[in-house]
Kinemage of the C-alpha trace (Angstrom):
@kinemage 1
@onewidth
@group {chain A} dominant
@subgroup {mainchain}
@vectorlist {calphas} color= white
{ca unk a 1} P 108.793 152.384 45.695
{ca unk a 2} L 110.276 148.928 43.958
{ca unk a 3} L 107.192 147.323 42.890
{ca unk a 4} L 108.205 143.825 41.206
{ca unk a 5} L 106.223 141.473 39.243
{ca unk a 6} L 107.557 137.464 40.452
{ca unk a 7} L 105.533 135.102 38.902
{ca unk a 8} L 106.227 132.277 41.726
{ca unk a 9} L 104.774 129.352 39.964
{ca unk a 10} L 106.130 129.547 36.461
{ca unk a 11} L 109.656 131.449 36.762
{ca unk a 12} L 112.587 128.515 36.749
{ca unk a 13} L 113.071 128.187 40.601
{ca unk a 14} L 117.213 128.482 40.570
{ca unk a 15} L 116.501 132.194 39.494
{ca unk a 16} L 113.932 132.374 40.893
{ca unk a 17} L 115.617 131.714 44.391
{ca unk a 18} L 119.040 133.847 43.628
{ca unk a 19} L 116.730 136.873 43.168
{ca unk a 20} L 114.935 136.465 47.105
{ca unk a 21} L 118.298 135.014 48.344
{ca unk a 22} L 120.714 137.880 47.608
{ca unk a 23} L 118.806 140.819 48.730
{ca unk a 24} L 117.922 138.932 51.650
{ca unk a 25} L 120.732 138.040 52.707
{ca unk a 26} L 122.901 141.863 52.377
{ca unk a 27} L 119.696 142.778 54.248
{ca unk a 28} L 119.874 140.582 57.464
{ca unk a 29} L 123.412 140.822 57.888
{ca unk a 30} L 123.139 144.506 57.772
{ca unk a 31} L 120.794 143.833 60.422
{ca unk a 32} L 123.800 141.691 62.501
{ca unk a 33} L 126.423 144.373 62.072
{ca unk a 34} L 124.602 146.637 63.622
{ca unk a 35} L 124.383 144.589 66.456
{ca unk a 36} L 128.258 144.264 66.397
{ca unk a 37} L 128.620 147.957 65.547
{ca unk a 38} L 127.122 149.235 68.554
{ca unk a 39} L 129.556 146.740 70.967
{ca unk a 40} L 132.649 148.144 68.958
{ca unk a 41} L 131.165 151.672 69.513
{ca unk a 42} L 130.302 151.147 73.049
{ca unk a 43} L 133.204 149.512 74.025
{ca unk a 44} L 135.336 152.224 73.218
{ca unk a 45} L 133.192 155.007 73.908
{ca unk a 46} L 131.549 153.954 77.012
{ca unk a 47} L 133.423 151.014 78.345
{ca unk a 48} L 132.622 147.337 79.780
{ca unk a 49} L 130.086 148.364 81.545
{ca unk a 50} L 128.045 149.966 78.592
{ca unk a 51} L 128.271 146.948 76.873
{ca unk a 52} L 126.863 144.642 80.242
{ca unk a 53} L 124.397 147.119 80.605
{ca unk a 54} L 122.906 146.780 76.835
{ca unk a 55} L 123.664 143.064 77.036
{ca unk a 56} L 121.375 142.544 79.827
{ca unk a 57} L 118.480 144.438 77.689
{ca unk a 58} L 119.140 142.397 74.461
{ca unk a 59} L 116.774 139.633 75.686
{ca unk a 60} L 113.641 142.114 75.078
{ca unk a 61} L 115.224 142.589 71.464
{ca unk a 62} L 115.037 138.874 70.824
{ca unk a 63} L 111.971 138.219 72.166
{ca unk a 64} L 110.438 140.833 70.408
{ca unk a 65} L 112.144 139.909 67.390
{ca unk a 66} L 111.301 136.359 68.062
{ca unk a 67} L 107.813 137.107 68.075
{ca unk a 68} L 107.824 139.047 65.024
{ca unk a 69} L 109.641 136.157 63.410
{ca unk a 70} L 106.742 133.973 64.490
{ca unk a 71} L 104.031 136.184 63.305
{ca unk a 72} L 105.543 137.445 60.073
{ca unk a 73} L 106.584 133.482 59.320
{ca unk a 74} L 102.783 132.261 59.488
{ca unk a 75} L 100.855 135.240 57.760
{ca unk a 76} L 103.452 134.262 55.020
{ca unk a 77} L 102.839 130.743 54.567
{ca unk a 78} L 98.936 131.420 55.281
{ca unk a 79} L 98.805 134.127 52.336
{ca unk a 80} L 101.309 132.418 49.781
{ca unk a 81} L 98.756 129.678 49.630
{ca unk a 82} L 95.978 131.369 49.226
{ca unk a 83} L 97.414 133.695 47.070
{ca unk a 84} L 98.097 130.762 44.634
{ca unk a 85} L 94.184 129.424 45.120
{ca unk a 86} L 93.207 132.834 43.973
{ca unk a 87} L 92.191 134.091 47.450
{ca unk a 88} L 93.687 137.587 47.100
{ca unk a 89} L 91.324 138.954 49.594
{ca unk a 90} L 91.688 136.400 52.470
{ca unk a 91} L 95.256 137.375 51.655
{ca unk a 92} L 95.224 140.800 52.572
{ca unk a 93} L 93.260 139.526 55.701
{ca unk a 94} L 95.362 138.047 57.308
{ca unk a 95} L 98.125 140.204 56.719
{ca unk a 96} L 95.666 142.964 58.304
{ca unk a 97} L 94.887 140.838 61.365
{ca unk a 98} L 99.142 139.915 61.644
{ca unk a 99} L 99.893 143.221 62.068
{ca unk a 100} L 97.116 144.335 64.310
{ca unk a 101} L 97.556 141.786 66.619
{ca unk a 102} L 101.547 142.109 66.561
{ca unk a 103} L 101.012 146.126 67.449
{ca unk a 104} L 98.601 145.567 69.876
{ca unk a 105} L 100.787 142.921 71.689
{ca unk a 106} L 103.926 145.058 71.461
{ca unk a 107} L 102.447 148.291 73.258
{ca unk a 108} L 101.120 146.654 76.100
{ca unk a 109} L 104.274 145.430 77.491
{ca unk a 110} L 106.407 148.357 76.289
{ca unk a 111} L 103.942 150.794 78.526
{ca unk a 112} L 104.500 148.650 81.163
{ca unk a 113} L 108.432 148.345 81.004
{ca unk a 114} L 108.580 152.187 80.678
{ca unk a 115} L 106.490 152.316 84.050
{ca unk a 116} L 108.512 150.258 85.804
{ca unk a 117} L 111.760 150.657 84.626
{ca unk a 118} L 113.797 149.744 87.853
{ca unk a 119} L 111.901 146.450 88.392
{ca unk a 120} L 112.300 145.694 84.451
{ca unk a 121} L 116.207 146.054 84.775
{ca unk a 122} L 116.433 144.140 88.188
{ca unk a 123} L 114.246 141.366 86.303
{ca unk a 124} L 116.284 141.180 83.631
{ca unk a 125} L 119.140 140.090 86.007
{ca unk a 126} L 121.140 143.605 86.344
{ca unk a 127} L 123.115 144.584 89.382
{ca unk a 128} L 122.450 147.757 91.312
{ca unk a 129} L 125.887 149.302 89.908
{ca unk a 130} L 124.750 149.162 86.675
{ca unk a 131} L 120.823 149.734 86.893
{ca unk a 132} L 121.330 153.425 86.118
{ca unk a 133} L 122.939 152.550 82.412
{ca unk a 134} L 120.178 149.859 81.835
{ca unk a 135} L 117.625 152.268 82.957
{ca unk a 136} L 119.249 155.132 79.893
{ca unk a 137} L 119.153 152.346 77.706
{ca unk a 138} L 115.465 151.411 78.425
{ca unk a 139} L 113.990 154.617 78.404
{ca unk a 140} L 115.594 155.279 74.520
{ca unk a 141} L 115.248 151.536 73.423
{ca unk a 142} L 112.086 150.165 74.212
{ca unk a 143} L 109.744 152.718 71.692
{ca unk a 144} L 112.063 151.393 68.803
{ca unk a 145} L 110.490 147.447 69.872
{ca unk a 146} L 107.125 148.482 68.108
{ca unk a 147} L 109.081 149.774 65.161
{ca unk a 148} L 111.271 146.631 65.018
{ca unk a 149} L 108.083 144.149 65.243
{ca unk a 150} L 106.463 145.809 62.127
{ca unk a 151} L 110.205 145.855 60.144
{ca unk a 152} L 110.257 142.060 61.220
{ca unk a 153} L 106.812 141.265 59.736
{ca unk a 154} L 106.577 143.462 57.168
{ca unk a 155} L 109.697 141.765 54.976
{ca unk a 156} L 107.964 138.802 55.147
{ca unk a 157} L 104.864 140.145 53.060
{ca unk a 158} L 106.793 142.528 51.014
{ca unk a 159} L 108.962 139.887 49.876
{ca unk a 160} L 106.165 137.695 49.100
{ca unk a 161} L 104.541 140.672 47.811
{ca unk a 162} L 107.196 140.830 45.001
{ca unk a 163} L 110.095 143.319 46.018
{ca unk a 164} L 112.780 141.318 47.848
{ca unk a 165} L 115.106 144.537 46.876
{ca unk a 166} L 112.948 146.797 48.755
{ca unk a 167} L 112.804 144.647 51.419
{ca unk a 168} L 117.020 144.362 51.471
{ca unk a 169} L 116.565 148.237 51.293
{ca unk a 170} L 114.088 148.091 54.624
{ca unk a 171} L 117.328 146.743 56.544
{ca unk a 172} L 120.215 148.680 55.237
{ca unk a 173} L 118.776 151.705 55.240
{ca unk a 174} L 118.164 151.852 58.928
{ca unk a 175} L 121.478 150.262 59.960
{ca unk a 176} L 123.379 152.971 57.691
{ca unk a 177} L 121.473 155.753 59.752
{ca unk a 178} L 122.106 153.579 62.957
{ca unk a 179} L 125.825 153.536 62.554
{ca unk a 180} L 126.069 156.898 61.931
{ca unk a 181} L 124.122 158.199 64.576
{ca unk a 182} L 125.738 155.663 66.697
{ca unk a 183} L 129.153 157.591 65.865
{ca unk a 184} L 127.880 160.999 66.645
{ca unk a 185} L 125.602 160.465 69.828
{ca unk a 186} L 128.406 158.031 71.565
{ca unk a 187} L 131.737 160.306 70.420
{ca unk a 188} L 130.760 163.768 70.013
{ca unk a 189} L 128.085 164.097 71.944
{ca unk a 190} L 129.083 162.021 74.734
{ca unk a 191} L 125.626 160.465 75.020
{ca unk a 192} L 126.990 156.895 75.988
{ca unk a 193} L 124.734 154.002 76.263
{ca unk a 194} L 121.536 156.562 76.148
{ca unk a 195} L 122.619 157.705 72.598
{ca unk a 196} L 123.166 154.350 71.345
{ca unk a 197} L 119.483 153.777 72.124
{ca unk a 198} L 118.380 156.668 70.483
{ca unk a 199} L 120.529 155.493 67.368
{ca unk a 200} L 118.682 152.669 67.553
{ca unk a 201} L 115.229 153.819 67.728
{ca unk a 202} L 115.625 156.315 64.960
{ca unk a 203} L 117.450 153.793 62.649
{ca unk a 204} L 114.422 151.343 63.232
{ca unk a 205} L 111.537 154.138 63.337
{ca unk a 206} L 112.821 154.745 59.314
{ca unk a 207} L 112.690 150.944 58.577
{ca unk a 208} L 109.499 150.886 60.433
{ca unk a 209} L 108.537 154.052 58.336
{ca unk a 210} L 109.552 152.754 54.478
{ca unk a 211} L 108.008 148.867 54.587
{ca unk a 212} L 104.548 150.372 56.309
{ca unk a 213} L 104.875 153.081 53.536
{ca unk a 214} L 105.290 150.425 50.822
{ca unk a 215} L 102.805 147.819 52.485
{ca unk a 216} L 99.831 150.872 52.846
{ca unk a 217} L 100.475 152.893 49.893
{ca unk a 218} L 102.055 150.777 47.014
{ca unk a 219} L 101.417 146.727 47.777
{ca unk a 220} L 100.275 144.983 44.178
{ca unk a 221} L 98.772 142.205 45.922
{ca unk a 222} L 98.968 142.077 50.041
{ca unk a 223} L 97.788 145.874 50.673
{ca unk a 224} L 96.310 145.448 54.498
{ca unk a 225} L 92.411 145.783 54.179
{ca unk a 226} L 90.058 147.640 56.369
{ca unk a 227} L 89.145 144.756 59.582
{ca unk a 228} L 85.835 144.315 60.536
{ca unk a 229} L 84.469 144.578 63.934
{ca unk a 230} L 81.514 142.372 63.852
{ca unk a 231} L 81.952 139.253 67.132
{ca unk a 232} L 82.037 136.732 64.367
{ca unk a 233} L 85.028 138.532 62.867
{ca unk a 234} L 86.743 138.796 65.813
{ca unk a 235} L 86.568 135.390 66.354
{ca unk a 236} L 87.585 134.178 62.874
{ca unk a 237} L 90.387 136.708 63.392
{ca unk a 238} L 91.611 135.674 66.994
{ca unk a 239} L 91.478 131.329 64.688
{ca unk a 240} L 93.633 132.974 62.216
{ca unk a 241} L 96.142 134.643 64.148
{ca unk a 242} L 96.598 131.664 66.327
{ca unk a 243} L 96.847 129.425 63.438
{ca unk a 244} L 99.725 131.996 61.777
{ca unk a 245} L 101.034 131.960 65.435
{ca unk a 246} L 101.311 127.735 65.503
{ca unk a 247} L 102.961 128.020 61.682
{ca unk a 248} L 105.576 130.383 63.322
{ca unk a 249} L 106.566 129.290 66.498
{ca unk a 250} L 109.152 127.336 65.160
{ca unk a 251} L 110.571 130.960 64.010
{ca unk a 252} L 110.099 132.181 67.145
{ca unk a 253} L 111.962 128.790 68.610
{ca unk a 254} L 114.908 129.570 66.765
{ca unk a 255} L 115.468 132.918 68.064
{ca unk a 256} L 115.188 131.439 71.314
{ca unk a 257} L 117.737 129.163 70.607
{ca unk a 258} L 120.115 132.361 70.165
{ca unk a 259} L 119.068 133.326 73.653
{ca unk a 260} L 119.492 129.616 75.316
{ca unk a 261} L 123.002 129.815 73.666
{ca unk a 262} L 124.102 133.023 75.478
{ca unk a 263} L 122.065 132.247 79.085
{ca unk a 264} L 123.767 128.873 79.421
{ca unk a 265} L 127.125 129.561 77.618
{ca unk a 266} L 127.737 132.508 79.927
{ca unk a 267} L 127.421 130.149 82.789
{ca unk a 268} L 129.348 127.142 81.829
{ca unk a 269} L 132.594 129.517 80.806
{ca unk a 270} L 131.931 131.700 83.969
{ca unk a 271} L 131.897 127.750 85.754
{ca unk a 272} L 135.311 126.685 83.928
{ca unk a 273} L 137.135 129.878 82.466
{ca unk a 274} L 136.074 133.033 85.016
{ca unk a 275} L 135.394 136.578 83.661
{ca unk a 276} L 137.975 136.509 80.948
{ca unk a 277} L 135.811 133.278 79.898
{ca unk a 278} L 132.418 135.447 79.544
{ca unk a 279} L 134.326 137.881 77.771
{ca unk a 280} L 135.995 135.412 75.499
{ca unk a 281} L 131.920 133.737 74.839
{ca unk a 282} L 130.508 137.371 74.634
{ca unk a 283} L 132.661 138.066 71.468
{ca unk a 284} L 131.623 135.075 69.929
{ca unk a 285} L 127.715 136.104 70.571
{ca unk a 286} L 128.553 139.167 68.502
{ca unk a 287} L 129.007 137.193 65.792
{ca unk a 288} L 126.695 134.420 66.151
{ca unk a 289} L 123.832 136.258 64.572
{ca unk a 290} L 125.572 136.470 61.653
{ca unk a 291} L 125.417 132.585 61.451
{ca unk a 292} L 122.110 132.697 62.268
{ca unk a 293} L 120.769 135.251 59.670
{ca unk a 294} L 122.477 133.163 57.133
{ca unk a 295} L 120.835 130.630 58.025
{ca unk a 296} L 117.440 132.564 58.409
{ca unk a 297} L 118.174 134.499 55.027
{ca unk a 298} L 118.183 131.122 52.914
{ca unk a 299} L 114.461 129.872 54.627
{ca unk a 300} L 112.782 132.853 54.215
{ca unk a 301} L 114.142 132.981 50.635
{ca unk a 302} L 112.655 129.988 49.908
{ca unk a 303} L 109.791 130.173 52.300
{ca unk a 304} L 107.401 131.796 49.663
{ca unk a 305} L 108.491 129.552 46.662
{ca unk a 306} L 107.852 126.831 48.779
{ca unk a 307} L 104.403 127.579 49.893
{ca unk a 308} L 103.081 129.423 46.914
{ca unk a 309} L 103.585 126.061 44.730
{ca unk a 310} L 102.739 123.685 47.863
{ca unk a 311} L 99.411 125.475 47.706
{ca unk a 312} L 99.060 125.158 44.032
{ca unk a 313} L 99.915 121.515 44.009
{ca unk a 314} L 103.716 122.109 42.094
{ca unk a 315} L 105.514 119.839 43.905
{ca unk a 316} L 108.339 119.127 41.822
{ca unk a 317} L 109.040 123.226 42.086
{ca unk a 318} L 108.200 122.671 46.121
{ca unk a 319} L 111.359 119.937 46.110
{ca unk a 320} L 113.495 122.159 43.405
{ca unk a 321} L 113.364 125.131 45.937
{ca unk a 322} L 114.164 122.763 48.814
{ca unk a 323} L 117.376 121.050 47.198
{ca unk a 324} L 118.699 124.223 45.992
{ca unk a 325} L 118.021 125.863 49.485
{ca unk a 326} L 119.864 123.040 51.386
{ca unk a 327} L 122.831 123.268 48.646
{ca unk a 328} L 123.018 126.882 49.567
{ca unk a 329} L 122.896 126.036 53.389
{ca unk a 330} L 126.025 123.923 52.857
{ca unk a 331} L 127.839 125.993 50.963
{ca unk a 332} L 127.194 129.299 53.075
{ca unk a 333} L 128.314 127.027 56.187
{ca unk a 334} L 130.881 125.939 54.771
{ca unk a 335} L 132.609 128.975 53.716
{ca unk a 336} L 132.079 131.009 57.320
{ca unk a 337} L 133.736 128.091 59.020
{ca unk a 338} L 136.582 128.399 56.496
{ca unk a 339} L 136.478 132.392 58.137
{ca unk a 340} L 136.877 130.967 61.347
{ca unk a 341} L 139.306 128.230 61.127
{ca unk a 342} L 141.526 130.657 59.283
{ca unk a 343} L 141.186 134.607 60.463
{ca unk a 344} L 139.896 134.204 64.561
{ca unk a 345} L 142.736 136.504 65.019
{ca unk a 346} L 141.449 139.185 62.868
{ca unk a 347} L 137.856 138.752 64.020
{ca unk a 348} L 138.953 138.606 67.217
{ca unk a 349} L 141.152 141.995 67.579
{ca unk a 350} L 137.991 143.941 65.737
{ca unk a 351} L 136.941 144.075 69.941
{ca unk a 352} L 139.700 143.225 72.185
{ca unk a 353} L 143.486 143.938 72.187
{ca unk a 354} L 144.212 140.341 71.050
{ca unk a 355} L 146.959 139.938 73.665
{ca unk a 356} L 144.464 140.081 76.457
{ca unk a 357} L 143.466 136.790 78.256
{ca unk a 358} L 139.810 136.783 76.891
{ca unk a 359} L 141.036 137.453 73.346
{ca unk a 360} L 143.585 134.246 73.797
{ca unk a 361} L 140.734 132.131 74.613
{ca unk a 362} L 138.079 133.796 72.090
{ca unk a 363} L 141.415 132.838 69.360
{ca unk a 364} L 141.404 129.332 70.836
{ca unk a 365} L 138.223 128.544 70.801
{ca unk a 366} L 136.516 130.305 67.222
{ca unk a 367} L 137.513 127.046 65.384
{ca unk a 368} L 136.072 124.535 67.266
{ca unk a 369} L 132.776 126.795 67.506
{ca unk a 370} L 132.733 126.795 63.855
{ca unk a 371} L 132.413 123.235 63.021
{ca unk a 372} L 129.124 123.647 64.589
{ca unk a 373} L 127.563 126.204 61.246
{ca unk a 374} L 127.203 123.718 58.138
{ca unk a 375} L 125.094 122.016 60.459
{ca unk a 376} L 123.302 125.386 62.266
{ca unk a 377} L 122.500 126.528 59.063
{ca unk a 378} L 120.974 123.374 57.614
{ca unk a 379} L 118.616 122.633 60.104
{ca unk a 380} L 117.406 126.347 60.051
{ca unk a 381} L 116.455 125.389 56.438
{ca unk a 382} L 114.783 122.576 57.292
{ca unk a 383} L 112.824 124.208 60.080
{ca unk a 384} L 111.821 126.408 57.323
{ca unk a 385} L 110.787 123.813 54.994
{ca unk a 386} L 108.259 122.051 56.998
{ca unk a 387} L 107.216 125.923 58.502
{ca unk a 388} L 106.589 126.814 54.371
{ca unk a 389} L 104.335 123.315 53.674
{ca unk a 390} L 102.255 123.977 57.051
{ca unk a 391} L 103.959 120.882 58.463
{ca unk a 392} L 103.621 122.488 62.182
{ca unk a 393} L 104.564 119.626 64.375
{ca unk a 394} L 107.549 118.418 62.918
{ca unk a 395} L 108.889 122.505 62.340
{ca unk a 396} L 108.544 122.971 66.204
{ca unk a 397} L 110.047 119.393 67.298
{ca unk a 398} L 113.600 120.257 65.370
{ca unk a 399} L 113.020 123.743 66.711
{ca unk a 400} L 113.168 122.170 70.451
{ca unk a 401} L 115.300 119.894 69.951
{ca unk a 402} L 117.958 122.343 68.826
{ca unk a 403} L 117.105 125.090 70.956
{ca unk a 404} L 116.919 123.129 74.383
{ca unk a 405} L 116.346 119.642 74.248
{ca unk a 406} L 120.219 119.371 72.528
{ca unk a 407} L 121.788 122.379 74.008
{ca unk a 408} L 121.382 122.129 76.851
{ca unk a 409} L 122.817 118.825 77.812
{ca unk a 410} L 125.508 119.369 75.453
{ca unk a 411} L 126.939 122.203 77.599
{ca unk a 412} L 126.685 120.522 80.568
{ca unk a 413} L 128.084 117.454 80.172
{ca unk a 414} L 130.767 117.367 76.561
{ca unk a 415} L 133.131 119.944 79.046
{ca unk a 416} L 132.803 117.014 81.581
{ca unk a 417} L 134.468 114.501 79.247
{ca unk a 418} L 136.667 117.039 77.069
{ca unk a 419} L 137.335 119.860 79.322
{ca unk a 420} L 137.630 123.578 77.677
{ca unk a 421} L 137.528 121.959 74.153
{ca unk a 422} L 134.050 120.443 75.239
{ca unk a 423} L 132.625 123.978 75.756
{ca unk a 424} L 133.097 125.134 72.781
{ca unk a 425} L 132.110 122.055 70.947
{ca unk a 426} L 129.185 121.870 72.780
{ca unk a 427} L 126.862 123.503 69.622
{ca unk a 428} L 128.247 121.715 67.434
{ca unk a 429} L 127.165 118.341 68.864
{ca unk a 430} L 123.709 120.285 69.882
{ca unk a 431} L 123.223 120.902 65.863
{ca unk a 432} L 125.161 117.680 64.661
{ca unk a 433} L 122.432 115.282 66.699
{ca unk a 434} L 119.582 117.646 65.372
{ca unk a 435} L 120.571 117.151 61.829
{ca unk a 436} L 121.043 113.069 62.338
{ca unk a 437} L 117.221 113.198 63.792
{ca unk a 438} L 115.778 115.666 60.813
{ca unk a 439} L 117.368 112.754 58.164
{ca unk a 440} L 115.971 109.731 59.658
{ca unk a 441} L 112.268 111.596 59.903
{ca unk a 442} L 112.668 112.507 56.379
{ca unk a 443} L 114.105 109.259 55.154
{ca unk a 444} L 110.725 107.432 57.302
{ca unk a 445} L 108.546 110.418 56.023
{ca unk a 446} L 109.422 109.200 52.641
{ca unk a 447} L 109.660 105.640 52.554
C-alpha cells in the first residue's frame, strides 16, 4: 500500500495541488467511463430497452453516491482541521463515526429494495414491459450501493490521509475489472442487463475492498478507531455526524443537480423534440458526468489544502489553493468545450449511427450545451471552497441555486423565447446566473 508523507502546511501549494489534482482527476473519470461503457455495451448487446431499464435505476446510484459525497465531504473538512490543531485522535473519530453511520444508512434501504423489488421498479417510474429487466438489474446492483458508499468516502480520507495515487488507484482499478467483466457477462455469456450488474458489483466490491484495506490496515494518520458505546458518546457522535452531514450537503446538492438535469431535460425534449429528442438528451447525460467529475476532481483536490491551513490560520496558502483551483476550473472548461464545439460528430457516433434522427439532433445541439462547462465547473469549485472553510450556508445556497432554483426555470421558459436552441442553452444560463450571484457575494463578502 502507497503510504505518502504531504506536509499540507509547508509544501509550496502549486505542487502541492498538481500532486492531489492529477491522480484525482484519471481517477473520477475512470469512474464516468464506466458509466458510458456499460451504455455502449448494453446498447449493443442488449438493446434500447437494456439501457431504459438501467436508466431508470441510476437514480439509486446518485443518491447513494450523493450521500456518500455528503458524508465523505464533511468528515474531510472536520478532520483536516483538526488534524492541523494537533487533534489526531478526534480525527480518527470522526472518520470512525462517518463510516458507521454511512454503512448503517446504506443497508437499511438496500434490504428493503431487495424485498420489494417490483414496487421499487414501479416507484422508480418503470413500465410493466420493462419491470422484468429493472428487476435483473436490481437484484445484481443494489449489494454493490454499500460498496460504492465506502469507495465514495473513503477517497476523501485517504487523500487527506496522504496517498492521492492510491486513491486514483481505488477508481481505476475497479472500472478496469468492470469493463472487462462487462465484455464477458453481456457478449459471451449472454447475461444482458443482469451481467452488467454483476460487473458492477464486483468492480465496486474490489474498490470497496483496497481503500477499507488501506484505511484499516495501513492509514499514517486517519486509521478508524474503536467507537464507544457509552449514551454520551452516542450523542456526541449522532452532533458530529450531523455537523459533517450540514458541511456536505452542498456535495450531496450537486449530485442532485445531475439528477434535476436528466428528470427535467427528459421532459422538456420529450415536450418539443419526441423520442428521438430523449434519445438525442440521453447521449448527452452519458457524458455529462464527465463535466461534472472535472469539476468535482479540482474541489476535492483542493478541499484538504484548503481546510488543513484554514484550520491552522495560513490564509495566504487558503487563497493560493483557491486561485490556482479556479485557474484550473477555467482552463479544464475551457478545453472540453473546445471537444464539443469541434468533434460532436465523433462523440456522437461512439453510441448511435450518426445518420439517425437522435444523433442529428445530439450533433446539433453538443455545442450550445457546452458553453454551459467553464461556468459548471467554476461554481463546483466554489461550492467547494466555502464547503473546505466550514462556510455551510453560503456552500448550500450556490448548491440550490444551481441545482433547482436556476434550472429549473431555465428549461422551462429560454425554449419559450428561443425554441430548440433554448433547450439546450438552458444550463448554460442555469450556471451563467449562478456564477454572476457567487461574484457579487464574494465581492460584498470582501469589501
Amino acid at each position: 500500500m502507497e503510504r505518502d508523507a504531504i506536509d499540507l502546511g509547508k509544501v509550496n501549494v502549486f505542487k502541492l495541488f498538481n500532486r492531489y489534482f492529477i491522480p484525482t482527476l484519471l481517477g473520477m473519470l475512470s469512474m464516468s467511463a464506466v458509466t458510458a461503457i456499460d451504455g455502449i455495451f448494453v446498447g449493443h448487446g442488449v438493446g434500447s430497452d437494456g439501457i431504459a431499464a438501467i436508466n431508470i435505476c441510476i437514480p439509486l446510484l446518485m443518491f447513494f453516491t450523493g450521500v456518500g459525497l455528503m458524508v465523505g465531504a464533511g468528515c474531510s473538512v472536520v478532520a483536516s482541521i483538526h488534524i492541523s490543531r494537533g487533534k489526531e485522535k478526534v480525527a480518527r473519530m470522526n472518520v470512525t463515526q462517518a463510516l458507521l453511520f454511512a454503512t448503517l444508512a446504506t443497508l437499511f434501504p438496500s434490504v428493503i429494495i431487495l424485498l420489494f423489488p417490483d414496487a421499487t421498479g414501479r416507484l422508480l417510474g418503470s413500465s410493466e414491459h420493462l419491470l422484468p429487466l429493472v428487476k435483473d438489474y436490481l437484484w445484481w446492483f443494489v449489494p454493490s450501493l454499500l460498496f460504492q458508499i465506502w469507495v465514495s468516502i473513503a477517497l476523501f480520507i485517504i487523500r487527506l490521509d496522504g496517498a492521492p495515487r492510491l486513491a486514483m488507484w481505488c477508481n481505476i482499478i475497479p472500472a478496469a475489472v468492470n469493463i472487462g467483466l462487462d465484455w464477458w457477462f453481456i457478449f459471451p455469456l449472454g447475461w444482458g442487463v443482469m451481467g452488467a450488474a454483476a460487473a458492477t458489483t464486483i468492480s465496486l466490491f474490489i474498490g470497496g475492498c483496497i481503500s477499507m484495506g488501506y484505511l484499516l490496515f495501513c492509514a499514517r494518520h486517519l486509521r478508524p478507531a474503536m467507537p464507544r458505546w457509552s449514551r454520551k458518546s452516542l450523542h456526541l457522535s449522532l452532533r458530529n455526524i450531523g455537523y459533517q452531514c450540514r458541511i456536505g450537503s452542498s456535495a450531496l446538492l450537486g449530485e442532485s443537480t445531475m439528477a434535476m438535469l436528466m428528470f427535467i431535460g427528459n421532459q422538456v425534449f420529450m415536450r418539443y423534440l419526441g423520442d428521438d429528442g430523449v434519445g438525442a438528451f440521453g447521449i448527452t447525460c452519458y457524458y455529462a458526468p464527465f463535466v461534472f467529475m472535472v469539476g468535482n476532481a479540482i474541489a476535492q483536490s483542493a478541499q484538504p489544502i484548503i481546510s488543513y491551513n484554514f484550520g491552522a490560520g495560513l490564509y495566504g496558502r487558503v487563497a493560493a489553493t483557491e486561485r490556482i483551483a479556479l485557474l484550473t476550473a477555467i482552463v479544464c472548461g475551457a478545453m472540453v468545450t473546445l471537444l464539443f464545439t469541434y468533434c460532436p460528430h465523433h462523440l456522437v457516433g461512439l453510441f448511435v449511427d450518426p445518420a439517425v434522427p437522435a444523433a442529428q439532433i445530439a450533433t446539433h445541439g453538443f455545442p450550445l450545451f457546452s458553453t454551459a462547462f467553464v461556468f459548471f465547473i467554476l461554481n463546483l469549485t466554489a461550492v467547494g471552497y466555502y464547503q473546505s472553510i466550514e462556510r455551510i450556508r453560503p456552500a448550500t445556497t450556490f448548491a440550490l441555486l444551481r441545482g433547482m432554483f436556476f434550472l429549473v426555470p431555465s428549461f422551462l421558459l429560454l425554449p419559450k423565447a428561443l425554441g430548440i436552441e433554448g433547450i439546450w442553452l438552458a444550463l448554460a444560463l442555469s450556471e451563467v446566473t449562478t456564477t454572476v450571484c457567487i461574484v457579487v457575494f464574494y465581492l460584498f463578502q470582501k469589501n
